[in-house]
C-alpha positions as CSV (number, residue, x, y, z in Angstrom):
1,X,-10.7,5.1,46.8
2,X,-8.5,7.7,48.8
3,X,-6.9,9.1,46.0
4,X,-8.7,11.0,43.6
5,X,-5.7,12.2,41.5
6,X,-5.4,10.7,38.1
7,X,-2.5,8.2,37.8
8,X,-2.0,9.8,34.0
9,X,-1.7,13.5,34.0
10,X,-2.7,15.2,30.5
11,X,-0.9,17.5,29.0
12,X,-2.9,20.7,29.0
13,X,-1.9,21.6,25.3
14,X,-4.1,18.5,23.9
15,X,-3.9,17.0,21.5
16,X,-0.4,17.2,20.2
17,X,-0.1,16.4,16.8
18,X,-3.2,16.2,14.7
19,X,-3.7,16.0,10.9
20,X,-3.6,19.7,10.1
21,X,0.6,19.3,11.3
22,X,1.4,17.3,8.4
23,X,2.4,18.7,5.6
24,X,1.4,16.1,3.4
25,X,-2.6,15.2,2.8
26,X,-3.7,12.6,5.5
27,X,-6.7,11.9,7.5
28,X,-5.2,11.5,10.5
29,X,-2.8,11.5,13.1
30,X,-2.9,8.4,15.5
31,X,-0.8,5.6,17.6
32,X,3.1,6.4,17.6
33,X,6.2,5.2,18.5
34,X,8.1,7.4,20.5
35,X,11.9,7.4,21.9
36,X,14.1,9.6,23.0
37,X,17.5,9.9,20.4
38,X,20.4,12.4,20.7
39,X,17.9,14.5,23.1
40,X,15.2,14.7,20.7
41,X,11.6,12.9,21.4
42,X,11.4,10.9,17.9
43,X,7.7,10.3,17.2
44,X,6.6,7.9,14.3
45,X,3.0,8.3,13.8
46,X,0.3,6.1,12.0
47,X,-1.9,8.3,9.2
48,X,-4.8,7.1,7.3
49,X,-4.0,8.8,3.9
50,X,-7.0,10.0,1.4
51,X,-7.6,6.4,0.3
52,X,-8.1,4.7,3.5
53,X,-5.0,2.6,4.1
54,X,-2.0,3.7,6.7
55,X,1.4,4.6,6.5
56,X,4.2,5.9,9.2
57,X,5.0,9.5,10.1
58,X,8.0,11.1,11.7
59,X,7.6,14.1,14.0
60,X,10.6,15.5,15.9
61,X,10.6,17.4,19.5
62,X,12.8,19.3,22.0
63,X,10.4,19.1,24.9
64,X,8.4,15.8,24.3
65,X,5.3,17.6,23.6
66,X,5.6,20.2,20.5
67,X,6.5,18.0,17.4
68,X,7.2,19.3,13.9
69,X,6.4,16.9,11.2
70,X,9.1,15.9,8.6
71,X,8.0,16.9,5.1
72,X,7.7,13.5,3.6
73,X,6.9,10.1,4.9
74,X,8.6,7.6,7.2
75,X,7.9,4.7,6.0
76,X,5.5,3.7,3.2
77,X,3.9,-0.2,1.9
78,X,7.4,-1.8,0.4
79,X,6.8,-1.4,-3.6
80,X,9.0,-4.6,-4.5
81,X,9.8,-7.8,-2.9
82,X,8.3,-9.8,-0.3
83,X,7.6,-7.1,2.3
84,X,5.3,-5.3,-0.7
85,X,2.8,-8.2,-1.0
86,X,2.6,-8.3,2.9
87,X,2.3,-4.3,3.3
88,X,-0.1,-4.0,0.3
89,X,-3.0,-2.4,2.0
90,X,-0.8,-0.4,4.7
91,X,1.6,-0.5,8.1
92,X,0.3,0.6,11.1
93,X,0.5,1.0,15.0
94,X,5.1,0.8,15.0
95,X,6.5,0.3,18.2
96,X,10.3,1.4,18.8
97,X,13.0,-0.2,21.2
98,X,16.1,0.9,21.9
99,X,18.7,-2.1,21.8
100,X,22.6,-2.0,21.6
101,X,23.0,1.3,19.6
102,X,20.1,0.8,17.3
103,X,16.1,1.1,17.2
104,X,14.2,-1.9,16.5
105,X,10.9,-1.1,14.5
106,X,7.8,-3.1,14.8
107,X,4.9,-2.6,12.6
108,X,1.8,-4.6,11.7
109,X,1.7,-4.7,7.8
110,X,-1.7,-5.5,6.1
111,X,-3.0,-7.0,3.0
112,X,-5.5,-9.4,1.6
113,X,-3.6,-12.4,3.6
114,X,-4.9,-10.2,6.6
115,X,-2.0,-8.7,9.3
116,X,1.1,-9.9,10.6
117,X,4.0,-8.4,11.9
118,X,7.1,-6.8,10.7
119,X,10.6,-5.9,11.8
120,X,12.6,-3.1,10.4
121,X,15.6,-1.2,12.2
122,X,17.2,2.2,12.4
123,X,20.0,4.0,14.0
124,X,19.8,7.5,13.2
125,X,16.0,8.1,11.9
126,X,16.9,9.1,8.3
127,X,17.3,5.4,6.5
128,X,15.3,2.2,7.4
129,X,16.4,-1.3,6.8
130,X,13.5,-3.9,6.8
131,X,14.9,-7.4,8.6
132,X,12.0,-9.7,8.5
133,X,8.3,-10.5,8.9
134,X,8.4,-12.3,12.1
135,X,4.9,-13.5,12.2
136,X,2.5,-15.2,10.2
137,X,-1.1,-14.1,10.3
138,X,-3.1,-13.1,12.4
139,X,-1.3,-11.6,14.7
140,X,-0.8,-7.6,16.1
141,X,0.8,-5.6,18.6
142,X,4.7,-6.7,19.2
143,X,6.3,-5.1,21.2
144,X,10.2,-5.9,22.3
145,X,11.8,-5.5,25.4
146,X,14.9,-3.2,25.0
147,X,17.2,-5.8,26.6
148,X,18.5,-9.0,25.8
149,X,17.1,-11.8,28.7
150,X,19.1,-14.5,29.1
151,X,20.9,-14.3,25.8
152,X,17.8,-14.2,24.1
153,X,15.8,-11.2,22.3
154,X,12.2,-11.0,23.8
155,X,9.2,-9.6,22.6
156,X,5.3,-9.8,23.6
157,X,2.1,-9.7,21.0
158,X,-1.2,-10.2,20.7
159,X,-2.4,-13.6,18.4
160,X,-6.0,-13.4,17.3
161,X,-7.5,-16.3,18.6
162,X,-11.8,-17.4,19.6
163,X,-10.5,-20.1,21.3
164,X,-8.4,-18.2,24.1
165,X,-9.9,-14.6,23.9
166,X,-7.6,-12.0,22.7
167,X,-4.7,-12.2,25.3
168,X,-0.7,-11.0,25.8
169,X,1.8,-13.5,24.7
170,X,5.6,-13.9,25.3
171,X,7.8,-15.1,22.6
172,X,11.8,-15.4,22.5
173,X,14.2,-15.3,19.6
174,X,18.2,-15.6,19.2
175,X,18.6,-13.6,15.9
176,X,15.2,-11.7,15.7
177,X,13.8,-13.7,13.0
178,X,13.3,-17.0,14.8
179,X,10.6,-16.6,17.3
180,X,9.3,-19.3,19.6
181,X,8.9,-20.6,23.4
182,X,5.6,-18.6,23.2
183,X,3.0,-19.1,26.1
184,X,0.3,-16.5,27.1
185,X,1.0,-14.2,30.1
186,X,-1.8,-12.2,30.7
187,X,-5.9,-12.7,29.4
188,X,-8.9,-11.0,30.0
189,X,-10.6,-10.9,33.3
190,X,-14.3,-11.7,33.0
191,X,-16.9,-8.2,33.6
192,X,-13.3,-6.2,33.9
193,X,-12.6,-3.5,32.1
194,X,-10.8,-5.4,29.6
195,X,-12.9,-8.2,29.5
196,X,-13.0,-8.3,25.8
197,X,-9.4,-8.0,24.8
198,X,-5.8,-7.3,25.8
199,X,-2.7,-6.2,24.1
200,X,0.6,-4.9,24.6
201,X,0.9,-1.4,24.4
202,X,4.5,0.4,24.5
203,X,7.5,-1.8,24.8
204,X,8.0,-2.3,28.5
205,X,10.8,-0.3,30.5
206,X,13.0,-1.2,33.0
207,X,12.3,0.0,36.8
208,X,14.0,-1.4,40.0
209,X,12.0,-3.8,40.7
210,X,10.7,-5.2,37.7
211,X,9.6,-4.7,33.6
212,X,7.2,-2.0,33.6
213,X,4.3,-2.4,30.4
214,X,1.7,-0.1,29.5
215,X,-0.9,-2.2,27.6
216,X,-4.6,-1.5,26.0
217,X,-7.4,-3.3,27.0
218,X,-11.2,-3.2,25.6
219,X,-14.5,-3.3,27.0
220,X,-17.8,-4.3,25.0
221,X,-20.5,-1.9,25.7
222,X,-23.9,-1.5,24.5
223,X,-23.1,1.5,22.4
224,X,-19.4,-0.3,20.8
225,X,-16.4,-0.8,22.5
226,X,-13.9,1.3,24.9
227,X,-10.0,1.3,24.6
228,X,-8.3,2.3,28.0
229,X,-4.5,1.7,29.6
230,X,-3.6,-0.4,32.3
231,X,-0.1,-1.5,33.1
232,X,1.8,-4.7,34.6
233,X,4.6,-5.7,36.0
234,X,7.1,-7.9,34.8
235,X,10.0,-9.8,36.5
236,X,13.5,-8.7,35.3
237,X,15.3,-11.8,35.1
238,X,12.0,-13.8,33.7
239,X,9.7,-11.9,31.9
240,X,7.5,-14.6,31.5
241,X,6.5,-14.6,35.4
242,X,4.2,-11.6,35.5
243,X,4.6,-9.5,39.1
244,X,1.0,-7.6,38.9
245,X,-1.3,-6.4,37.0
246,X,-3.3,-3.4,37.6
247,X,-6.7,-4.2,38.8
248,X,-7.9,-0.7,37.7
249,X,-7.2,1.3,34.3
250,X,-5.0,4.5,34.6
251,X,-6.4,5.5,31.4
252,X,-9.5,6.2,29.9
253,X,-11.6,8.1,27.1
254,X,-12.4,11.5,28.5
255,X,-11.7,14.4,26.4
256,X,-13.7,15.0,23.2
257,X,-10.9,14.2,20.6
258,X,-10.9,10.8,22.6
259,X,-14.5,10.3,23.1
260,X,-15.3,11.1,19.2
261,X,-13.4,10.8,15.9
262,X,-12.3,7.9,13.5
263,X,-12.9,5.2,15.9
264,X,-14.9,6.4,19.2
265,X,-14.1,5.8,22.6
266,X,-10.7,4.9,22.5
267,X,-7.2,5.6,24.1
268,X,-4.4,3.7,22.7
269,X,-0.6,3.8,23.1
270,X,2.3,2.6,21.6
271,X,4.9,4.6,23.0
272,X,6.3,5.5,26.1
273,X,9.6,8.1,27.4
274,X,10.6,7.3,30.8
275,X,12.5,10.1,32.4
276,X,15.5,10.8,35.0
277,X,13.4,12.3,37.3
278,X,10.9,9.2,37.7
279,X,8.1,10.2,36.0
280,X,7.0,8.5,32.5
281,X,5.8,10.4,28.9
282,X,3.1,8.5,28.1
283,X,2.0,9.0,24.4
284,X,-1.6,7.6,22.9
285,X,-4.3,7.8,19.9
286,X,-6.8,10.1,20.8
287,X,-10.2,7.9,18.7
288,X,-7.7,6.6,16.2
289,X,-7.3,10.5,15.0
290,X,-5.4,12.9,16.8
291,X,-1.7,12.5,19.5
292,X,-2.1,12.8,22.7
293,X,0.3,12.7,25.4
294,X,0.3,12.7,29.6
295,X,3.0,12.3,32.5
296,X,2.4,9.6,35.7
297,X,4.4,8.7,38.3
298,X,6.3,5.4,37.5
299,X,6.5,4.7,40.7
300,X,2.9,5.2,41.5
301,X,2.9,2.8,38.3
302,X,4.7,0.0,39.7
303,X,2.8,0.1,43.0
304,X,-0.7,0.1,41.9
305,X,1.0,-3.5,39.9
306,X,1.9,-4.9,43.0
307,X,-0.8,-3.4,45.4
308,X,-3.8,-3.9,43.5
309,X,-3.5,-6.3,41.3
310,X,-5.9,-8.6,39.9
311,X,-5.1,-12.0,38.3
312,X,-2.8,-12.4,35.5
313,X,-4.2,-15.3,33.9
């Protein structure tokens, strides 16, 4: 290939939240949301606390990179109701979309029925009302477009499934606790680089010519599995119809605190900030323990969708 430049530039201060920033015991510091509100960077992070199960973060920045963390919690397993037998053993991995004047919050929530997905909502940061679970089990990674399409809410996710490996769905809803229309957009690509699994990543962002999504994708090796980022392309008026999808990952393991920790060998986002001036904050779990974040070109993005793409399904 000509060009040797990385499509994902790291921010030379890596990592940029880790464990030993929050001011409450955790094991670390992995996987967040992040938006920008009121010209603040809002970053809700996933924790493993000192008994193994997960709850949400909040971190505030002026710059997108230097967070403080908030002296308590986010958001912890719901203690009554029916959110607490469905967030028993933790909530993890929360995506954020900004959607006439409020934050929709996306979370998986575990317990011994396995994982399925929740809703909650926001509109300043400080108090949290949970909406819904809007899936059954098992299924992760939702992830809502910040527009409505056609009338209709939209969202993308990952069901767990051996009969169609591990692939990117689209799903549609008029209230945001009715979901359906589903069909699969994007699967695996036989000895790719995520031959083993897809799933959405950050909630996709608009660009001129189409929806733009970071998403993960695995790799089985001989030595476990590697987590890197590719992105597609999605159409603005129909979502469903997928423009590209990069042939090539724009992100992968490199740096130690991604190459070793928690979970080896893994880069994983669930948040992205794109800017005025055409670039995009991308943020990602460095081996399911420490923030990372980078800059790349959205445009550069969009073409390497449409350039070199390889098949969607």
């Amino acid at each position: 290939m000509k060009n040797k430049q990385p499509l994902v530039r790291r921010y030379r201060k890596n990592p940029i939240l880790t464990r030993d920033d929050v001011p409450y015991p955790v094991g670390t510091v992995h996987n967040a949301g992040v938006v920008k509100h009121e010209g603040r960077y809002i970053m809700l992070f996933r924790s493993h606390t000192t008994n193994g199960r997960s709850i949400i973060g909040k971190a505030e920045s002026r710059d997108g990179f230097e967070f403080k963390v908030d002296p308590e919690p986010f958001l912890v397993p719901a203690e009554k109701g029916l959110f607490s037998e469905y967030e028993a053993f933790g909530v993890e991995d929360l995506r954020i979309t900004p959607i006439e004047g409020e934050y929709l919050l996306t979370y998986s929530a575990y317990s011994r029925h396995g994982v399925r997905n929740a809703l909650a909502r926001t509109k300043d940061f400080k108090t949290v009302e949970r909406v819904a679970l809007i899936t059954q089990a098992d299924l992760r990674n939702v992830a809502i477009f910040p527009e409505r399409i056609g009338g209709r809410y939209v969202r993308l996710d990952r069901p767990h499934s051996e009969i169609t490996p591990w692939s990117i769905w689209i799903s549609y809803s008029p209230d945001l606790v009715h979901w359906g229309d589903s069909r699969m957009l994007i699967k695996p690509e036989p000895y790719h680089w995520d031959e083993m699994k897809v799933g959405p990543g950050a909630p996709p962002f608009r660009t001129d010519v189409g929806w733009l999504h970071v998403y993960h994708g695995v790799f089985e090796t001989m030595a476990g599995a590697v987590y890197r980022l590719g992105v597609a392309l999605h159409d603005l008026a129909d979502p469903a119809k997928v423009l590209g999808v990069s042939d090539r990952w724009i992100l992968q393991p490199e740096d130690p605190w991604e190459v070793t920790g928690y979970v080896p060998n893994v880069v994983f986002t669930c948040g992205t900030v794109p800017e005025e001036d055409g670039t995009v904050k991308i943020y990602w779990g460095g081996a399911d323990t420490v923030m990372c974040a980078g800059t790349a070109r959205i445009d550069e993005l969009v073409q390497l969708c449409l350039n070199n793409s390889r098949k969607a399904c």
